[in-house]
C-alpha positions as semicolon CSV with decimal commas, in nm:
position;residue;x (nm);y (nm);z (nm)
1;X;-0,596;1,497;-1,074
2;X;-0,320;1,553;-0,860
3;X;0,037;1,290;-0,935
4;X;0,310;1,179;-0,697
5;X;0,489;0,884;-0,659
6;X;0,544;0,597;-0,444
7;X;0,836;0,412;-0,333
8;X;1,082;0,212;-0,127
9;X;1,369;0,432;-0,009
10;X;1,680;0,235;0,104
11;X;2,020;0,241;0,172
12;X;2,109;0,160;-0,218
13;X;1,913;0,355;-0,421
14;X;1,845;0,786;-0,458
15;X;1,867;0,962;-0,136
16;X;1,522;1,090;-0,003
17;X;1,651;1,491;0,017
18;X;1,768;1,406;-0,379
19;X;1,391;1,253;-0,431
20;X;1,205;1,537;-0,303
21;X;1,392;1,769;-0,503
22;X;1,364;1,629;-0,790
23;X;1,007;1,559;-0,772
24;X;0,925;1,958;-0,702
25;X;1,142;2,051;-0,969
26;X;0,919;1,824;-1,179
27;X;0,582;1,930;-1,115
28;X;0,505;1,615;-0,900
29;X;0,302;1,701;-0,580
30;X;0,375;1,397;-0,334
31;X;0,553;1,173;-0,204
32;X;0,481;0,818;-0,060
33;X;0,700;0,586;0,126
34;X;0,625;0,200;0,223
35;X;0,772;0,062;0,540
36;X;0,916;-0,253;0,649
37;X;1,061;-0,206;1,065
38;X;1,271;-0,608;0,923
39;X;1,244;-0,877;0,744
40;X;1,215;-1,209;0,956
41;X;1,482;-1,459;0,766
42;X;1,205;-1,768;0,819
43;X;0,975;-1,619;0,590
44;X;0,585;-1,809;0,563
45;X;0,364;-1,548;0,478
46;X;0,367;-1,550;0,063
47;X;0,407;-1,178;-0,064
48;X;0,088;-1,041;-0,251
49;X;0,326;-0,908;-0,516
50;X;0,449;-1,250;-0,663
51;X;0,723;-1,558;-0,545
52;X;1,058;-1,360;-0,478
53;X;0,993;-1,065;-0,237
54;X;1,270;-0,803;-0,377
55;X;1,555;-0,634;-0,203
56;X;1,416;-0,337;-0,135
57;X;1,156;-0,475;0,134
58;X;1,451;-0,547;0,346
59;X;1,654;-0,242;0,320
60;X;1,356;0,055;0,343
61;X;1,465;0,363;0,572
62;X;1,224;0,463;0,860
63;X;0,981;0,671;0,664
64;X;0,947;0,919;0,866
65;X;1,294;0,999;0,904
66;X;1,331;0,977;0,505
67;X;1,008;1,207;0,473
68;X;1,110;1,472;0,688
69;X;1,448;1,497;0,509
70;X;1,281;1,554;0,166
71;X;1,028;1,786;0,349
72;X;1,315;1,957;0,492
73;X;1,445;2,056;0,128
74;X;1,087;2,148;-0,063
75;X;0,870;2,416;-0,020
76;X;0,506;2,221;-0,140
77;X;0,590;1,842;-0,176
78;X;0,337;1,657;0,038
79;X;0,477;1,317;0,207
80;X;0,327;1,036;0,348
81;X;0,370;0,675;0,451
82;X;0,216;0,425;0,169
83;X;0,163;0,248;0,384
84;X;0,263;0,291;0,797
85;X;0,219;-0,072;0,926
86;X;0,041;0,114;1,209
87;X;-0,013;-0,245;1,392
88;X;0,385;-0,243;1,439
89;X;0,384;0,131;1,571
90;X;0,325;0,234;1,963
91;X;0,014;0,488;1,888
92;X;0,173;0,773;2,091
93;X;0,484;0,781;1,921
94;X;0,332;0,739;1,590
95;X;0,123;1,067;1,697
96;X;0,392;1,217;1,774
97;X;0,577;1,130;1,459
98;X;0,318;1,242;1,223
99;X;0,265;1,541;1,400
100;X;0,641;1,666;1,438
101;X;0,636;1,554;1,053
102;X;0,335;1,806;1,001
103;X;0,530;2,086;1,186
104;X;0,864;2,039;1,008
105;X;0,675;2,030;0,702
106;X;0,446;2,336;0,718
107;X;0,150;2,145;0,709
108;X;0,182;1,893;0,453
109;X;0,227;1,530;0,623
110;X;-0,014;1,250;0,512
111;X;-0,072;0,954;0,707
112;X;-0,135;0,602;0,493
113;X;-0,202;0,308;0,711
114;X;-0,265;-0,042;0,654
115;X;-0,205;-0,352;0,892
116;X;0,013;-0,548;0,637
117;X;0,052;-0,908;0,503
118;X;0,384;-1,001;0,677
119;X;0,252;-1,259;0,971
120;X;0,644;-1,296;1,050
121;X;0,725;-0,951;1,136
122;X;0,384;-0,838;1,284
123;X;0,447;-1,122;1,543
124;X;0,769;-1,007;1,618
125;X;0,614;-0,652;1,758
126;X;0,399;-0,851;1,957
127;X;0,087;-0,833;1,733
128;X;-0,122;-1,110;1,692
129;X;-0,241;-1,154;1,275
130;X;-0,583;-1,276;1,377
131;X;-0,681;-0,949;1,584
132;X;-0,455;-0,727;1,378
133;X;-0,770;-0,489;1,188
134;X;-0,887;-0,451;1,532
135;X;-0,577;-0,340;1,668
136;X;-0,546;-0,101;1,345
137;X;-0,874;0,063;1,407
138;X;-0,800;0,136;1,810
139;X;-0,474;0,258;1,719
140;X;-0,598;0,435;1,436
141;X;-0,855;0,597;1,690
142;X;-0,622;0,665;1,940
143;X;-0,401;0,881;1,718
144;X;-0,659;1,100;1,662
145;X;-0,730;1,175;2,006
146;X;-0,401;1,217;2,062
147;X;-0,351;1,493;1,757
148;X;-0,703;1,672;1,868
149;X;-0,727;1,651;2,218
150;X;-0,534;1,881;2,451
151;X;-0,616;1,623;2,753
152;X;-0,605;1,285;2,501
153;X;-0,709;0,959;2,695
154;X;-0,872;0,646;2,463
155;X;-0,949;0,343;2,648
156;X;-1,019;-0,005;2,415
157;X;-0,970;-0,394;2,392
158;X;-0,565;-0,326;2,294
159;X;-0,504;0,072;2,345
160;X;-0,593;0,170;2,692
161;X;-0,449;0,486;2,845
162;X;-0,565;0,786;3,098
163;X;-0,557;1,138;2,993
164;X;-0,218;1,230;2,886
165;X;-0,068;1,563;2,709
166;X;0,081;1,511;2,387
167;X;0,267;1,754;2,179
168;X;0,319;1,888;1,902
169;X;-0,018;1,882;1,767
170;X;-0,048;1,882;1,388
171;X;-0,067;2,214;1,158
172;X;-0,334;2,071;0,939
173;X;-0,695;2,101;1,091
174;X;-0,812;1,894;1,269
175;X;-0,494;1,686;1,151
176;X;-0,363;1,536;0,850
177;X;-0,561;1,276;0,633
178;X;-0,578;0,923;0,693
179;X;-0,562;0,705;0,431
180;X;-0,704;0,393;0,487
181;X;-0,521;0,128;0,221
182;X;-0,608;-0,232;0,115
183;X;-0,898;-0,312;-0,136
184;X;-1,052;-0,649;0,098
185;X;-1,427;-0,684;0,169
186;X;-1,423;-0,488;0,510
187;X;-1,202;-0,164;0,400
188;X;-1,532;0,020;0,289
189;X;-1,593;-0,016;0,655
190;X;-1,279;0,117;0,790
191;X;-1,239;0,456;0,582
192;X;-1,611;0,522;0,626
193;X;-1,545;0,485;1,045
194;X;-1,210;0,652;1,056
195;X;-1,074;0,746;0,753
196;X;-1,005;1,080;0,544
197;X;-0,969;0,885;0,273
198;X;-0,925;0,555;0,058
199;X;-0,567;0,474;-0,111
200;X;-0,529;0,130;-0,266
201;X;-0,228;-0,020;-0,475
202;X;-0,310;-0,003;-0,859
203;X;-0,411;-0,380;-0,978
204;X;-0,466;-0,525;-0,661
205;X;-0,861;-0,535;-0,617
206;X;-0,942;-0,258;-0,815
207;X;-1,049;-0,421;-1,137
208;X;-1,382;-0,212;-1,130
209;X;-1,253;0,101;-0,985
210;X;-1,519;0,318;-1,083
211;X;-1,817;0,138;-0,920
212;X;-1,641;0,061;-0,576
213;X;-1,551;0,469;-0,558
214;X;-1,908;0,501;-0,625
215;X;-2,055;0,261;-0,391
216;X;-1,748;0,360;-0,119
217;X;-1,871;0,785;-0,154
218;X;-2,244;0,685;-0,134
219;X;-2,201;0,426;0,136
220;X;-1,986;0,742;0,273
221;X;-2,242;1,013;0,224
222;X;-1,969;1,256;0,128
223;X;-1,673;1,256;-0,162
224;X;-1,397;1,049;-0,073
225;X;-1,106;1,163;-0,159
226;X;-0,952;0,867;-0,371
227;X;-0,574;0,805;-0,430
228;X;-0,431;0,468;-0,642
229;X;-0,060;0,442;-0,544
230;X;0,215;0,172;-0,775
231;X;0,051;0,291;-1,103
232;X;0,264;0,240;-1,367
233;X;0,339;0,545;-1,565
234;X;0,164;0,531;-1,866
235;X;-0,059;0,795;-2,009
236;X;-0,362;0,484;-2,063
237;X;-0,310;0,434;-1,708
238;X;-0,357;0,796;-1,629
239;X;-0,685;0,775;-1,812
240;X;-0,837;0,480;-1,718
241;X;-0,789;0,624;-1,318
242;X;-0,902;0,961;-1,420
243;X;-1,185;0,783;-1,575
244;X;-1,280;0,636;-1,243
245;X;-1,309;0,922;-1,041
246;X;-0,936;0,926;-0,904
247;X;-0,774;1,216;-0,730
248;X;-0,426;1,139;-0,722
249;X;-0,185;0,912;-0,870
250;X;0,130;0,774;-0,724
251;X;0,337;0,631;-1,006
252;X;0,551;0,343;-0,875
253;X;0,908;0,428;-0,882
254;X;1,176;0,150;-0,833
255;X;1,450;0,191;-0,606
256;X;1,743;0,278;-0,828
257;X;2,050;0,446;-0,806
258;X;1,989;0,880;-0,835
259;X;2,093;0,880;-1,236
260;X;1,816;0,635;-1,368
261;X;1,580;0,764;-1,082
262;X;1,635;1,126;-1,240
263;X;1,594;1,015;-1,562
264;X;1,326;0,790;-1,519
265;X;1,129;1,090;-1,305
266;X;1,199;1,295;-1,653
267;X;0,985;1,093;-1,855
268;X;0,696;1,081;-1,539
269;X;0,726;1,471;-1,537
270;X;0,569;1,463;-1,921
271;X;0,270;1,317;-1,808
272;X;0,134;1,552;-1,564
C-alpha cells in the first residue's frame, strides 16, 4: 500500500510548503486537501461528522493554491483535493486548475471530487441540492473533454458549451485520476461511468470494506484503484484496510500549529 495524509489547511495551523516537506522527508507519498469556498453563518444542513462543525471548515485555503505551494517544494509528493466540491467550481476553470497543478507539479496532481453535504453553501454558488449528482457528473464529464480534447466542446442539461481551446493540458496521460468520493447507494455508479478511481472517508459507509471493493472491481470489470482517506493512524487500522484490498491510506491529520504537526507526522512516519 501506498500512505499519505489528509487534511484541512488554514490560516492557523502548519503552512502547506512546511506540510509537503515534511511529509517527503517522511516517507509519506501524498497529500490530500478538503475544501470549503465559506461557511454560510445560518447553518441547516447537520454535518456528517457529529453536532459542532470545527474551526477548520471555515478557515481552509483554496486547495489548489495550498497544493501547488507544497508541490512547488517536493520532488515526488502527489497532491490532490479530498474532496473538490466540484458542484461549486465553473468546469473550465477547474480544468484549468488541475491541469496547471499537473504542470507545476511534474505530473503528479490528483483530482478527488464529491458534491458535498453543505445545502447552505452549494446554494450560494447557484447549485440546486436536489440536481447536484447530476450536475457533478456533467461537470465531471466536461473536465475531461476539456483536459483531452484539443477542440473541447460538451453540451448537457447544466454544462453546455461549443468547441473551445483550453490550455495547459495535463502531463499525466490521458490526465490525472479522478477520484470519485462518498460511500451512498449510487457511487458504484459514478466511478464505474467516470471515475479512475473510488476514495471514501474511513468509517463512514465502509463497515464491510472488503466486499463493496469486490463487488465495486467486478461491477467495474477492471481493478479499481481504492484509496480510504481520515484513517486514524494506527497500525490495526493499517491492517484491517490492507486486509480489504486498499491501495492507499490517507491518515487524518488535524490542523495544528507546525510543532505538534511535525511531531505528530513523526510517529505516522513509523508506520509506513
Amino acid at each position: 500500500m501506498e500512505f499519505g495524509v489528509s487534511t484541512f489547511v488554514t490560516d492557523d495551523g502548519i503552512g502547506p510548503a512546511a506540510l509537503g516537506r515534511a511529509l517527503e522527508e517522511r516517507g509519506l507519498g501524498s497529500l490530500f486537501l478538503a475544501e470549503h469556498t465559506h461557511i454560510p453563518v445560518k447553518r441547516e444542513s447537520p454535518w456528517p461528522g457529529g453536532a459542532e462543525l470545527p474551526r477548520m471548515y471555515y478557515r481552509t485555503l483554496d486547495p489548489f493554491v495550498a497544493l501547488t505551494a507544497a508541490a512547488a517544494v517536493t520532488e515526488r509528493l502527489r497532491v490532490g483535493t479530498g474532496i473538490a466540491l466540484v458542484i461549486q467550481r465553473d468546469p473550465i476553470i477547474l480544468a484549468k486548475e488541475v491541469a496547471s497543478l499537473d504542470l507545476v507539479s511534474g505530473g503528479r496532481a490528483v483530482l478527488g471530487v464529491g458534491a458535498g453535504w453543505n445545502r447552505e453553501e452549494m446554494r450560494n454558488h447557484g447549485t440546486e441540492p436536489t440536481t447536484r449528482m447530476r450536475l457533478l457528473r456533467e461537470r465531471v464529464l466536461a473536465v475531461k473533454e476539456l483536459w483531452t480534447k484539443d477542440q473541447a466542446e460538451f453540451h448537457g442539461e447544466f454544462v453546455d458549451f461549443d468547441p473551445v481551446f483550453s490550455y495547459p493540458k495535463p502531463v499525466q496521460d490521458p490526465h490525472p485520476p479522478v477520484m470519485i468520493g462518498g460511500a451512498g447507494p449510487t457511487t458504484f455508479d459514478r466511478v464505474v461511468e467516470f471515475g479512475d478511481g473510488w476514495m471514501p472517508i474511513y468509517g463512514r459507509g465502509t463497515d464491510v470494506l472488503a466486499a463493496q471493493i469486490a463487488e465495486l472491481r467486478e461491477r467495474a470489470g477492471r481493478r479499481v484503484p481504492v484509496t480510504v482517506f481520515g484513517a486514524p493512524g494506527r497500525r490495526e487500522a493499517v491492517a484491517e484496510l490492507e486486509a480489504a484490498g486498499v491501495d492507499e491510506v490517507l491518515f487524518n491529520l488535524k490542523t495544528e500549529p507546525e510543532g505538534d504537526t511535525l511531531r505528530y507526522l513523526d510517529r505516522l512516519a513509523e508506520l509506513v
